[in-house]
C-alpha positions as CSV (number, residue, x, y, z in Angstrom):
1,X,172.6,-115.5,-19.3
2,X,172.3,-119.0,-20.1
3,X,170.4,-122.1,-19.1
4,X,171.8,-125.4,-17.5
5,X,172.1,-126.6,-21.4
6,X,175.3,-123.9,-21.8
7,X,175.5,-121.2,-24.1
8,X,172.7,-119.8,-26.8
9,X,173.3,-119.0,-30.5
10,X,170.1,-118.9,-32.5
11,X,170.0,-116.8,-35.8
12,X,166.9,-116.0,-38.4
13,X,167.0,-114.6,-41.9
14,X,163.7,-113.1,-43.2
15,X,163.2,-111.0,-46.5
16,X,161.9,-107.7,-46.2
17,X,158.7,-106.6,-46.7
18,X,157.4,-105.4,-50.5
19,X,157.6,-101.9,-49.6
20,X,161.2,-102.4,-48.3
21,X,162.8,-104.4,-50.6
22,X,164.9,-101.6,-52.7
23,X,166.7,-100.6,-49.8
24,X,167.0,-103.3,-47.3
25,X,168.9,-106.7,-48.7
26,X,167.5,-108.8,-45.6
27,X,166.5,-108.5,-42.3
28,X,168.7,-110.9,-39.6
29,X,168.0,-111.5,-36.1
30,X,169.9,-113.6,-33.5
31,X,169.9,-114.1,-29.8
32,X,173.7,-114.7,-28.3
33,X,173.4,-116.0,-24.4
34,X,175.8,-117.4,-22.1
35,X,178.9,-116.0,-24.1
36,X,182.4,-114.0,-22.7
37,X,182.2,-110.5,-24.6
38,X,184.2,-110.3,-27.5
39,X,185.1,-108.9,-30.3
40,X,182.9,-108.3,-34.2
41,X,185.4,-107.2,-36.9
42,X,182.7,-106.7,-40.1
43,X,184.5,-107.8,-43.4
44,X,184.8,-105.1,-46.1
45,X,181.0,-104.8,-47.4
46,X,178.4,-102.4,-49.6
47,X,175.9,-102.9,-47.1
48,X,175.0,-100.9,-43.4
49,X,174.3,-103.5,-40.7
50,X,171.8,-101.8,-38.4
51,X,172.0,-103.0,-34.7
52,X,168.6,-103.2,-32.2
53,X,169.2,-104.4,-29.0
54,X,166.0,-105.5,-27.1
55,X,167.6,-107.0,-23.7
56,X,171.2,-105.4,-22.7
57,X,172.7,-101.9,-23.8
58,X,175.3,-102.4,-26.7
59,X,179.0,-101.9,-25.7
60,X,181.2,-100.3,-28.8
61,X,185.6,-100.9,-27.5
62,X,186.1,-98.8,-30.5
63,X,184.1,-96.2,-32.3
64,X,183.8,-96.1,-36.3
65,X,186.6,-93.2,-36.5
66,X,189.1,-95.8,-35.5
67,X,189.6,-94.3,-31.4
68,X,189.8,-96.8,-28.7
69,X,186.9,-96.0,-26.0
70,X,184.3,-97.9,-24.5
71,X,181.2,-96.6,-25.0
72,X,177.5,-97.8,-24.5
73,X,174.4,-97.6,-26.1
């Protein structure tokens, strides 16, 4: 969804909390809106990204293992 001013990218970084600190690097949120699907290939990294959807279910074309399927979740 977007509004009459077209498509919505907004992103925040934040630092973890104290307690958290030693096993998360940084916490980033963004809202997307008004996009076509597409496609996320993560560069090579050390680090787990953690996805949270509040609004839509998440649609994986291709699972970790490398096997094309569209799943949802």
């Amino acid at each position: 969804m977007s509004d009459s001013t077209g498509p919505i990218a907004e992103e925040t970084v934040r630092a973890p909390a104290p307690e958290l600190r030693g096993a998360v690097d940084r916490l980033v949120g963004y809202r997307l809106a008004g996009h076509e699907p597409g496609l996320h290939a993560g560069l090579p990294s050390p680090s787990i990204t953690f996805i949270v959807s509040f609004d839509e279910r998440l649609t994986l074309s291709v699972l970790p293992d490398g096997r094309a399927r569209t799943v949802q979740h």
